[in-house]
C-alpha positions as a Markdown table, in Angstrom:
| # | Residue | x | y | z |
|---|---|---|---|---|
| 1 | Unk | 146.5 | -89.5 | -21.2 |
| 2 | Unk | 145.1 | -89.8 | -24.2 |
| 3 | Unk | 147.3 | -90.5 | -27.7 |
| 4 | Unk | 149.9 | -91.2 | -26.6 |
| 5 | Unk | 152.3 | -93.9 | -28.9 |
| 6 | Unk | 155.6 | -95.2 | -28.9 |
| 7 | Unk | 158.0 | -92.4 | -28.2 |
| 8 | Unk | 160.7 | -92.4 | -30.4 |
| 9 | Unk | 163.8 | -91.6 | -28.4 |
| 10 | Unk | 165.4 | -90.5 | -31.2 |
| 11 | Unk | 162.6 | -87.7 | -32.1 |
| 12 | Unk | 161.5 | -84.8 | -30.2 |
| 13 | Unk | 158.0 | -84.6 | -28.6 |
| 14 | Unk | 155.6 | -81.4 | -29.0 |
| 15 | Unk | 154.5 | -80.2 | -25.6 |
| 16 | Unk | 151.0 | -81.4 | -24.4 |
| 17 | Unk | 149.0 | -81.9 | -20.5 |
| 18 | Unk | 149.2 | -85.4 | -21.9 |
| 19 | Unk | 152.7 | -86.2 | -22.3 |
| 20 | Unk | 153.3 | -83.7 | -18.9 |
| 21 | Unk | 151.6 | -86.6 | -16.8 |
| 22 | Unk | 153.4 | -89.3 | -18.9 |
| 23 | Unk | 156.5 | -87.8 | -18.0 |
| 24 | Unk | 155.2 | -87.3 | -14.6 |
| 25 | Unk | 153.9 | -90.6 | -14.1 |
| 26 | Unk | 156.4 | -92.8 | -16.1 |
| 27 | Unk | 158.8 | -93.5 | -13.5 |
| 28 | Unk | 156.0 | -96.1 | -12.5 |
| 29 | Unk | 155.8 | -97.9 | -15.3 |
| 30 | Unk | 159.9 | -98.5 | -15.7 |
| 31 | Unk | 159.5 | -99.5 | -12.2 |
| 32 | Unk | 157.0 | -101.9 | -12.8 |
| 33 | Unk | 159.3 | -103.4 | -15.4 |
| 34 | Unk | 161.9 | -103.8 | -13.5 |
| 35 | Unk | 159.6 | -105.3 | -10.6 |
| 36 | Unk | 158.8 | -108.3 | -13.7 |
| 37 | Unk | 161.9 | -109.1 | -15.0 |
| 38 | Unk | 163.6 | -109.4 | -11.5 |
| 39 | Unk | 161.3 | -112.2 | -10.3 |
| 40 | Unk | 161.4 | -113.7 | -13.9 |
| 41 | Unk | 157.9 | -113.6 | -14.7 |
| 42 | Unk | 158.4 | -113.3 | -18.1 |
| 43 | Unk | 161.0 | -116.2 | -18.2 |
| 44 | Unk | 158.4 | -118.3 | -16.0 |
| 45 | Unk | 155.9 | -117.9 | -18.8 |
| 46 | Unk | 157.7 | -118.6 | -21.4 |
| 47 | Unk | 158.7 | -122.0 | -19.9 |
| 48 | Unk | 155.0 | -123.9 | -20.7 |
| 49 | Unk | 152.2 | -122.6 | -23.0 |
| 50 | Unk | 149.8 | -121.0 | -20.9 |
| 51 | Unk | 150.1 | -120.4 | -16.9 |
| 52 | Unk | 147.7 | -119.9 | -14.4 |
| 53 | Unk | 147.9 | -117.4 | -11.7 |
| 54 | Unk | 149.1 | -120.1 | -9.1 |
| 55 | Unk | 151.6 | -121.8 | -11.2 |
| 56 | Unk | 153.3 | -118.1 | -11.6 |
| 57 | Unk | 153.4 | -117.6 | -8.2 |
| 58 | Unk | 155.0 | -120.3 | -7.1 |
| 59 | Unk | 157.6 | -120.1 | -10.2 |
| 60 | Unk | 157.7 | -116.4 | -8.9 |
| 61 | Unk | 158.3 | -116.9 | -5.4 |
| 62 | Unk | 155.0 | -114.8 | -4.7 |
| 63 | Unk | 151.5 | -114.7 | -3.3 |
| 64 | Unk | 149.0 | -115.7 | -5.9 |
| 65 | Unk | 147.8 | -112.0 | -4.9 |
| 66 | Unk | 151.2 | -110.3 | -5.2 |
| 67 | Unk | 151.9 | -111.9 | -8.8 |
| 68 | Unk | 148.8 | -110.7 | -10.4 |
| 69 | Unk | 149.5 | -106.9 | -10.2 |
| 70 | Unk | 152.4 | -107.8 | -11.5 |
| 71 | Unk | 150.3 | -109.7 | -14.5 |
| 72 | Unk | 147.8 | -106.7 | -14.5 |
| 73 | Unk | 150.2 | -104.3 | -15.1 |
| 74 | Unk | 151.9 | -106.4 | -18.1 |
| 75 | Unk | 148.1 | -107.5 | -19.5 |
| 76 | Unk | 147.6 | -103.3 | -19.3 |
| 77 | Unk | 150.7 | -102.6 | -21.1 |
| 78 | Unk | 150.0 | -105.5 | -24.0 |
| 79 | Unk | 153.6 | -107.6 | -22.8 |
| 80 | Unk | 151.1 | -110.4 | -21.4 |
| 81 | Unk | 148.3 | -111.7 | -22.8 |
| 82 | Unk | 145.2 | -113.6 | -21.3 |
| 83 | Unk | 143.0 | -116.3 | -22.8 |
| 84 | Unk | 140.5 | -118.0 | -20.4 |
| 85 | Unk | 142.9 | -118.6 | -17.0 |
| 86 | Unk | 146.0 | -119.0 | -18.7 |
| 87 | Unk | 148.6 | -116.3 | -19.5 |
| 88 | Unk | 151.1 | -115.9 | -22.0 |
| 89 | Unk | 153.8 | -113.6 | -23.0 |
| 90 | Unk | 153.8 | -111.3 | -26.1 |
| 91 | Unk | 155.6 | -111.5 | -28.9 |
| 92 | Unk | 157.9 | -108.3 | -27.5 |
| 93 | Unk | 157.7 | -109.8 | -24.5 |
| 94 | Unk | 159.1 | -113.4 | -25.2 |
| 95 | Unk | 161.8 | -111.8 | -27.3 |
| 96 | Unk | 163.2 | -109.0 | -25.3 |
| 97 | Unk | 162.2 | -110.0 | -21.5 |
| 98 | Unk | 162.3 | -113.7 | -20.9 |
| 99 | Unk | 166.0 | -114.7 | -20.4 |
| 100 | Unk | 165.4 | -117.8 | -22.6 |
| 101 | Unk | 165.6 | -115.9 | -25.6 |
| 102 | Unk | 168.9 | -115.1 | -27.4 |
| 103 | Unk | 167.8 | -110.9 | -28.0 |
| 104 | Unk | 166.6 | -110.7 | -24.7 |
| 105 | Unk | 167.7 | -107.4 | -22.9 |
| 106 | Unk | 167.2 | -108.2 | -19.3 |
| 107 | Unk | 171.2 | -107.4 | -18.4 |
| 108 | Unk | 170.1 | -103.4 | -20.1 |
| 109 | Unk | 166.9 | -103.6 | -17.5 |
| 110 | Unk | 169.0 | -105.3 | -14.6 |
| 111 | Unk | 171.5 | -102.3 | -15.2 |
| 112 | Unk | 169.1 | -99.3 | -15.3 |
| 113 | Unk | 167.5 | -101.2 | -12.6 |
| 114 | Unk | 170.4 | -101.3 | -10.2 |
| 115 | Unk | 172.7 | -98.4 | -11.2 |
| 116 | Unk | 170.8 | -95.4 | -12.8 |
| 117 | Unk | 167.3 | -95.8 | -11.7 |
| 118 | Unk | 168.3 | -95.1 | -7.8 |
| 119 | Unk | 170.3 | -92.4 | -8.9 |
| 120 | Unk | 168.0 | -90.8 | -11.4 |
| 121 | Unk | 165.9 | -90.4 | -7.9 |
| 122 | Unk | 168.6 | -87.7 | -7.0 |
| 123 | Unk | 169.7 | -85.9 | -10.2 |
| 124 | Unk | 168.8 | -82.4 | -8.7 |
| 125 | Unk | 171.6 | -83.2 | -5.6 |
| 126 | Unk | 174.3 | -84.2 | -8.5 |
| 127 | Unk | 173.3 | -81.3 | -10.7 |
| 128 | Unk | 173.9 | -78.5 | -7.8 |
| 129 | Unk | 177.0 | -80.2 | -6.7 |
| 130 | Unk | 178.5 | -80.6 | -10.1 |
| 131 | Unk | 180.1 | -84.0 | -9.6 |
| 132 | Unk | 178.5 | -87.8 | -10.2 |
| 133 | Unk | 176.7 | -89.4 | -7.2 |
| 134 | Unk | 177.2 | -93.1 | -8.2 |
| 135 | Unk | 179.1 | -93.5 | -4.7 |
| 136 | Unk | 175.3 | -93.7 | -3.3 |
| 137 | Unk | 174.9 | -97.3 | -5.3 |
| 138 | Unk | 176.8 | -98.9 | -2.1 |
| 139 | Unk | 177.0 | -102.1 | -4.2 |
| 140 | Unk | 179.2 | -103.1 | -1.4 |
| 141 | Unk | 180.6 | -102.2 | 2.1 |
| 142 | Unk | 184.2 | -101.6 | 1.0 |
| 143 | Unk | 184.9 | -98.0 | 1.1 |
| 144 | Unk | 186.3 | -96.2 | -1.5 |
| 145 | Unk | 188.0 | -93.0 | -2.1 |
| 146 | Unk | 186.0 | -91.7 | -5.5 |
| 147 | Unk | 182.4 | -91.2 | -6.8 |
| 148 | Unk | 184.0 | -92.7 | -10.2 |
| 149 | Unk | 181.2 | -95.0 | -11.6 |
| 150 | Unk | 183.3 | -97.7 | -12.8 |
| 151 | Unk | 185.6 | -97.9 | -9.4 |
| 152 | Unk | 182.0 | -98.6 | -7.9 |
| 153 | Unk | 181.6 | -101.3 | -9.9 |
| 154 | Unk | 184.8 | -102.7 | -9.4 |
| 155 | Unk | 183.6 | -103.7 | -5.7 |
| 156 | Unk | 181.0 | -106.2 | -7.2 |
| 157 | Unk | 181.7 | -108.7 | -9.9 |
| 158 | Unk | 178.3 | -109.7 | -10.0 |
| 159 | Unk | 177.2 | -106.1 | -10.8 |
| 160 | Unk | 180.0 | -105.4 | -12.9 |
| 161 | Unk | 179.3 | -108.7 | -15.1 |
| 162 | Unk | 175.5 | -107.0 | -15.5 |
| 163 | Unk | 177.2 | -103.7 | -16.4 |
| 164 | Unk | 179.2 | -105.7 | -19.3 |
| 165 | Unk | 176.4 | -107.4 | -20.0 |
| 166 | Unk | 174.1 | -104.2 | -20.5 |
| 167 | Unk | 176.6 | -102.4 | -22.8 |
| 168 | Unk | 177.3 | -105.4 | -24.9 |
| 169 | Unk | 172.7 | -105.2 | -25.0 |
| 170 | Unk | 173.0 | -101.3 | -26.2 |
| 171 | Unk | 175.8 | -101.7 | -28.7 |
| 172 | Unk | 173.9 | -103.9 | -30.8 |
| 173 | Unk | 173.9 | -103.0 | -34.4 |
| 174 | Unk | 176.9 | -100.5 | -33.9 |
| 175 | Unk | 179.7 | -102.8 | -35.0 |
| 176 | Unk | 177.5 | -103.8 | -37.8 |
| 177 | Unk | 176.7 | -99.9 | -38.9 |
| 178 | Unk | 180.8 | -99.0 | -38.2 |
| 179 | Unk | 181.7 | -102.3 | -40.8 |
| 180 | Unk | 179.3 | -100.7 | -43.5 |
| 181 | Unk | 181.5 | -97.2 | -43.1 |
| 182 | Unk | 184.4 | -98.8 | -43.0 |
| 183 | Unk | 183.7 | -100.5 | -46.2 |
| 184 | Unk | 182.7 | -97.6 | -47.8 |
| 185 | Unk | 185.8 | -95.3 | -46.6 |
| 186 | Unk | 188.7 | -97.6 | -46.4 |
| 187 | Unk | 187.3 | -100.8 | -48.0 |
| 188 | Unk | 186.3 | -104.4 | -46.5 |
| 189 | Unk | 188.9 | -106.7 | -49.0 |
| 190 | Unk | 191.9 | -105.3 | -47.2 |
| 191 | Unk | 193.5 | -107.6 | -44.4 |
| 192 | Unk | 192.4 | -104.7 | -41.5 |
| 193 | Unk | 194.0 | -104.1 | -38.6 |
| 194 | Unk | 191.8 | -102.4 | -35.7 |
| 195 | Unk | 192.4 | -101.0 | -32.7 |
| 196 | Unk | 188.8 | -101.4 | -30.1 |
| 197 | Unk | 189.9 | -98.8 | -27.0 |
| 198 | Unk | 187.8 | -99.6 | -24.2 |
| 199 | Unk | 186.0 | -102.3 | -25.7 |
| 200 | Unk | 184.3 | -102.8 | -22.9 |
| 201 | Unk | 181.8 | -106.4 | -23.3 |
| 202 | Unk | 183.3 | -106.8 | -27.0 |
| 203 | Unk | 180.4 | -107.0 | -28.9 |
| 204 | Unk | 181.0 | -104.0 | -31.0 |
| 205 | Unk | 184.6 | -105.5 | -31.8 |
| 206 | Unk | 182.8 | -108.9 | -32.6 |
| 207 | Unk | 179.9 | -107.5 | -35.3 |
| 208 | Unk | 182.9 | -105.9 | -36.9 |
| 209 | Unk | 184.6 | -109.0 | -36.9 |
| 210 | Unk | 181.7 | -110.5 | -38.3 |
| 211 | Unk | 180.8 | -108.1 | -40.7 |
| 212 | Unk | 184.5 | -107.8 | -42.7 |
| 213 | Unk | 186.6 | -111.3 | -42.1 |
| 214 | Unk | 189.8 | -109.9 | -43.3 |
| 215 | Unk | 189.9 | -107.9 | -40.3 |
| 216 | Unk | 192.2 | -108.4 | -37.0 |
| 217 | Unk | 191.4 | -106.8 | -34.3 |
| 218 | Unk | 193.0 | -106.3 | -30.9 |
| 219 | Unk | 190.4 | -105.4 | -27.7 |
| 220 | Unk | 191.6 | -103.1 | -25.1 |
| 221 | Unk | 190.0 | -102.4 | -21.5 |
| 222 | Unk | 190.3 | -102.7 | -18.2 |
| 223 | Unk | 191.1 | -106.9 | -17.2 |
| 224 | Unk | 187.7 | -108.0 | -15.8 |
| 225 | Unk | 186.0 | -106.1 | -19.0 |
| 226 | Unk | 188.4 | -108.6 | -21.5 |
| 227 | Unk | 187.8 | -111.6 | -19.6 |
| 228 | Unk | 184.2 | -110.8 | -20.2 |
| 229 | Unk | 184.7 | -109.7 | -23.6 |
| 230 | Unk | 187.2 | -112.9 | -23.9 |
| 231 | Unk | 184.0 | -115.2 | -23.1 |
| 232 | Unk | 181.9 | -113.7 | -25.7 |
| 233 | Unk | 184.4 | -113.9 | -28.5 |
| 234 | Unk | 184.9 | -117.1 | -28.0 |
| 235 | Unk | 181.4 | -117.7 | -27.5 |
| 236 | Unk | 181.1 | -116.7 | -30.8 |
| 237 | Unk | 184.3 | -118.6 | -32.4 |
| 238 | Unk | 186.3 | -115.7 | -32.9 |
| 239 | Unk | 189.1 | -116.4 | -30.8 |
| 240 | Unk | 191.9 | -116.6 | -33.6 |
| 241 | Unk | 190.8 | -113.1 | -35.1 |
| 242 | Unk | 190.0 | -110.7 | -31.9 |
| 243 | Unk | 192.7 | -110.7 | -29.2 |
| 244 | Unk | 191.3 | -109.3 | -26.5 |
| 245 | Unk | 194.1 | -107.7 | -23.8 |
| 246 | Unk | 194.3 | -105.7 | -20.5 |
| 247 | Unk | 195.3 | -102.0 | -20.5 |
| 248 | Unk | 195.0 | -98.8 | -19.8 |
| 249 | Unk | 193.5 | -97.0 | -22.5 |
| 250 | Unk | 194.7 | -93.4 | -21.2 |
| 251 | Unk | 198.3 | -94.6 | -20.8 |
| 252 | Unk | 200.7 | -95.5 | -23.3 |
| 253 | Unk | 200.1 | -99.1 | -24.6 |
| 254 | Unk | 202.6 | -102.0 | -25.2 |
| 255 | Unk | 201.6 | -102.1 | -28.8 |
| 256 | Unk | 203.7 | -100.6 | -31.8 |
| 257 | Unk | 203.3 | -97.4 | -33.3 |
| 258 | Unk | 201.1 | -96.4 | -36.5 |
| 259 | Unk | 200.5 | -100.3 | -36.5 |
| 260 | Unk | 196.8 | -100.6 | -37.0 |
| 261 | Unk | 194.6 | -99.1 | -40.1 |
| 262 | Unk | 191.5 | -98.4 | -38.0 |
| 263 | Unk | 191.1 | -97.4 | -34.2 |
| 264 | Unk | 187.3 | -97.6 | -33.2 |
| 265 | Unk | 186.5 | -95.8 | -30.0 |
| 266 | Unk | 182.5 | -97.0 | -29.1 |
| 267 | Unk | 180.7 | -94.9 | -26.0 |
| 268 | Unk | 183.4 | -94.2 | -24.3 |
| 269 | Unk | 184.6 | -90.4 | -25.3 |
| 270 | Unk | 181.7 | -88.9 | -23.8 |
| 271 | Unk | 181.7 | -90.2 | -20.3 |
| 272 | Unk | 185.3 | -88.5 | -19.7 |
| 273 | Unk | 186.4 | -84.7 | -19.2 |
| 274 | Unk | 188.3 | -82.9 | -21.6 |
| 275 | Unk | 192.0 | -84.1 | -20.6 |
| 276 | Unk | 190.9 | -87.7 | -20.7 |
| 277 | Unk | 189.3 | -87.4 | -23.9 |
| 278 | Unk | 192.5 | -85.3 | -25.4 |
| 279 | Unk | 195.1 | -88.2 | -23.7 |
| 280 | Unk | 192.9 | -90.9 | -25.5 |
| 281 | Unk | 193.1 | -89.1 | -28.8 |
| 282 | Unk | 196.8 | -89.1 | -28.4 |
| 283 | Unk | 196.6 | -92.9 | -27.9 |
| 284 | Unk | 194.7 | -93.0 | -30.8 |
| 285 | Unk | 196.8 | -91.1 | -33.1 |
| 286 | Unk | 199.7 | -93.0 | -32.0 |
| 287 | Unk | 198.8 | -96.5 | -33.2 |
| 288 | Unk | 196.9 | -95.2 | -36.1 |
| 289 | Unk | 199.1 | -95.5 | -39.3 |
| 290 | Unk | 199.4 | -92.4 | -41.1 |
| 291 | Unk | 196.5 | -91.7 | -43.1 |
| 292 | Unk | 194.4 | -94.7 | -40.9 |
| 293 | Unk | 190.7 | -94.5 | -40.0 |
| 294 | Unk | 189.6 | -93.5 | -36.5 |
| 295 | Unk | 186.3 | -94.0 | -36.0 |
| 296 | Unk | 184.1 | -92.7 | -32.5 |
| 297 | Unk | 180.9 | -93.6 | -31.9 |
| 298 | Unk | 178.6 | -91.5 | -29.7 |
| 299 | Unk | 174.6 | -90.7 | -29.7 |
| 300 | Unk | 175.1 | -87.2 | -30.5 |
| 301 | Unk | 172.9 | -84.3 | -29.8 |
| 302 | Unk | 171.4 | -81.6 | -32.4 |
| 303 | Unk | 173.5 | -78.8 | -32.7 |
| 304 | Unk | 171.0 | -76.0 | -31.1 |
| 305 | Unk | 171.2 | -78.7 | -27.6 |
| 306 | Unk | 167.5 | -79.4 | -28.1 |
| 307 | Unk | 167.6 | -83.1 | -28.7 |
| 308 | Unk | 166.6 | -85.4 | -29.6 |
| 309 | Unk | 165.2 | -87.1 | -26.3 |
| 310 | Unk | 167.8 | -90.0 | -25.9 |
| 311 | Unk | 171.1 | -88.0 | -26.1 |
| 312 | Unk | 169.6 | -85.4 | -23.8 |
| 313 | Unk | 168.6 | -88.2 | -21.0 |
| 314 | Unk | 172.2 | -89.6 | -21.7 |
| 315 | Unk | 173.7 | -85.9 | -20.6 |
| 316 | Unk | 171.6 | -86.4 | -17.8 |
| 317 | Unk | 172.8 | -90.2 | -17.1 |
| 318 | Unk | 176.6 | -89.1 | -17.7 |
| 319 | Unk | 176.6 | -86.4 | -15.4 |
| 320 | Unk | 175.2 | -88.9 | -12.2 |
| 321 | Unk | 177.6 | -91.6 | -12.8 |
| 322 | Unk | 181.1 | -89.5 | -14.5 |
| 323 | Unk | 183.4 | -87.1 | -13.6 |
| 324 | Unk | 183.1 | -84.3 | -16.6 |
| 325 | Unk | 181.1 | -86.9 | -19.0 |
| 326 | Unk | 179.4 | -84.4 | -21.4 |
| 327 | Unk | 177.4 | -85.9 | -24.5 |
| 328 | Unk | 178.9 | -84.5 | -27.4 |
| 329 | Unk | 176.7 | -82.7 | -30.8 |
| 330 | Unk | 178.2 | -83.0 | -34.2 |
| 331 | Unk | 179.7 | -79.9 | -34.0 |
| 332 | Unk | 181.5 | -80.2 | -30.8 |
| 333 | Unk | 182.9 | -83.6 | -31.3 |
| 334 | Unk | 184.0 | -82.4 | -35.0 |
| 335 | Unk | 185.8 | -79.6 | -33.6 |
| 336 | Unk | 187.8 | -82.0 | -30.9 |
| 337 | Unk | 188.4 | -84.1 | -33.0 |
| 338 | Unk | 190.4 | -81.7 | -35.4 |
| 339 | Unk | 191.6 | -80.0 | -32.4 |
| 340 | Unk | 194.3 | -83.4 | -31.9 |
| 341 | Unk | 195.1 | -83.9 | -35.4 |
| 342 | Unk | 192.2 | -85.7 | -36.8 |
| 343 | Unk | 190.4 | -84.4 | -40.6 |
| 344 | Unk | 188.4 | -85.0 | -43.2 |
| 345 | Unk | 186.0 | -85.6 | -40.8 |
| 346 | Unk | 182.7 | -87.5 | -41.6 |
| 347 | Unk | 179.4 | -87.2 | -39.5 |
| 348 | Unk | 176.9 | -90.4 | -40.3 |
| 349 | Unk | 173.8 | -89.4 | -38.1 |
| 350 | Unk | 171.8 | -92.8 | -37.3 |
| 351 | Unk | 168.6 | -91.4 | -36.2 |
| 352 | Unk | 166.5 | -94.0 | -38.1 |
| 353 | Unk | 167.7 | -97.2 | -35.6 |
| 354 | Unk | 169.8 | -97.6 | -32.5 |
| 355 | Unk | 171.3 | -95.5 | -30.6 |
| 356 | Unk | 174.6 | -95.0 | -31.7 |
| 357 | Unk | 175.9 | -92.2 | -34.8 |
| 358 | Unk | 178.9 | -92.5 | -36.2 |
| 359 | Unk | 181.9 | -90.2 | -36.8 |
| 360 | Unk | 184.8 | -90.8 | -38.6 |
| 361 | Unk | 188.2 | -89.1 | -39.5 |
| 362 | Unk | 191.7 | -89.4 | -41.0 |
| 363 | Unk | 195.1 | -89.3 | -39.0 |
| 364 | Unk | 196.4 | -86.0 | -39.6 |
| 365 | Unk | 200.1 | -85.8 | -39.7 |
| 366 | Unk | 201.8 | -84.7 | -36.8 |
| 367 | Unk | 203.9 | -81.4 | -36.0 |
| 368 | Unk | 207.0 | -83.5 | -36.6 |
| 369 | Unk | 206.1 | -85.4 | -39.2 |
| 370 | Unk | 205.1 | -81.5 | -41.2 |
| 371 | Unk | 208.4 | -80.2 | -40.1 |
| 372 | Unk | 209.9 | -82.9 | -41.8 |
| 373 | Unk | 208.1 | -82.4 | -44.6 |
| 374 | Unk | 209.0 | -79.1 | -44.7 |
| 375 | Unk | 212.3 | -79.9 | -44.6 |
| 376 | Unk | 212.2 | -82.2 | -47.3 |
| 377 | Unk | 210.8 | -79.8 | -49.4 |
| 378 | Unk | 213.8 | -76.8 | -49.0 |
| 379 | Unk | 215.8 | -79.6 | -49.6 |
């Protein structure tokens, strides 16, 4: 398997025998991953400078023999590195794997651990039955009445708090990239008032928050999601300026009409069917002030459904764990979104970092609102 770089998830990938058995053969080395971080190897080496084999397996919990495949595999894939006896973590390695650092992204590998690698195991079975097969987790011995991902979670705190955690990992950056086309569309001097639906962990509310400090913004999701999200805000001293409340984003919300300038809805239109995704427009609409800012973000395929790779696997991940989740493309989340009274609509592809684009739109005026109007104007 020779050449064969960094693939950039964001890219496409030429066909070769090479990249066949990566693809065939990869499985193994997200496996090993996950195999590291869940006995904290990387965390144990970052605790001294330079360990020995039997130091890390007592810190690991392992044979001296069982903890050096582990440390063979990360000296093969450059994440550890060796010098006489003692072993070290990488730079990439101490940033984004040992659970001392502040970037560290062991909640994302916990989650794909736990809840989608099983599962990817078994795509074929979902695929031919046309329905999500997240009921198979069994994260715990109560029964339950739906394959719904998130009622599955909802049976184990300590797997919905890695859930939380995971999503708050993969949002990173997106607050920060919605503030810069927010400033640019509406403005960042203005005293904001935005609307996060299903704000899930709260960090893309909070990099708004931190990004334009005229803003208020209210947090809406589902109560163990805002006590999370509630932790993190005020983790981050932004208590007085994101409220973060419990609701039902598909249902009519206890919170005025046309009362907010912007309503952001981050990775969450996707995993829902049609009706859900039309109801939470309708939410939308109706707490946006006329004229306000909605603002969806989504990793969005290419038009012709050929990529690039990450939204395709995230078709594949939405349909074993949702009910009707369907990534969107440009085209098809433009043409919902003026479908429910939504235009000048604005597509800001982020192809160069993350994993999130950007889409934003203007509240339309309603039917009555344009039959008033109309009136208005005979008049």
């Amino acid at each position: 398997m020779l050449n064969q770089g960094t693939i950039d998830f964001r890219g496409k990938l030429p066909s070769s025998e090479a990249l066949v058995h990566t693809l065939v053969n990869g499985y193994m080395l997200s496996a090993s991953l996950f195999g590291c971080v869940e006995v904290d190897l990387f965390s144990h080496l970052d605790v001294t400078s330079g360990t020995a084999i039997s130091e890390l397996a007592d810190a690991c919990l392992l044979s001296a023999s069982q903890v050096q495949k582990l440390v063979s595999f990360g000296l093969s894939v450059g994440l550890i590195i060796q010098r006489d006896e003692q072993f070290f973590n990488s730079s990439d390695a101490q940033k984004l794997l040992s659970r001392h650092s502040a970037h560290n992204m062991c909640s994302a590998v916990e989650h794909h651990s736990r809840h989608v690698y099983p599962l990817f195991g078994q795509l074929a079975d979902s695929l031919q039955s046309g329905k999500p097969i997240s009921d198979r987790l069994h994260l715990s011995s109560a029964q339950s009445n739906t394959d719904e991902f998130y009622a599955e979670l909802d049976k184990s705190e300590n797997d919905f708090g890695v859930f939380m955690a995971a999503m708050n990992t993969f949002s990173t950056g997106a607050g920060t990239r919605i503030a810069d086309a927010l400033s640019t569309r509406v403005g960042s001097a203005a005293a904001l008032r935005i609307l996060d639906l299903g704000g899930g962990g709260g960090q893309v509310s909070i990099e708004i928050a931190q990004a334009i400090p005229q803003a208020q913004i209210t947090l809406i999701d589902l109560e163990k999601a805002t006590r999370f999200a509630r932790a993190e805000v005020d983790r981050n001293g932004l208590g007085d300026r994101i409220l973060c409340r419990p609701g039902d984003i598909f249902s009519r919300l206890p919170l005025a009409e046309a009362d907010f300038d912007v309503v952001v809805i981050s990775a969450v239109l996707g995993d829902w069917s049609h009706d859900y995704q039309v109801t939470l427009l309708a939410n939308a609409h109706h707490h946006l002030k006329s004229g306000g800012c909605l603002v969806v973000s989504e990793t969005l395929l290419d038009d012709d459904l050929a990529g690039p790779i990450l939204p395709a696997l995230m078709s594949l991940y939405v349909q074993i764990l949702t009910e009707g989740g369907q990534n969107f493309t440009a085209r098809s989340l433009v043409a919902l979104l003026s479908g429910n009274q939504f235009n000048h609509i604005e597509v800001q592809l982020n192809r160069a970092h993350g994993c999130r684009d950007t889409v934003l739109a203007s509240k339309a005026p309603g039917a009555a609102a344009l039959a008033s109007a109309a009136h208005a104007d005979k008049v």
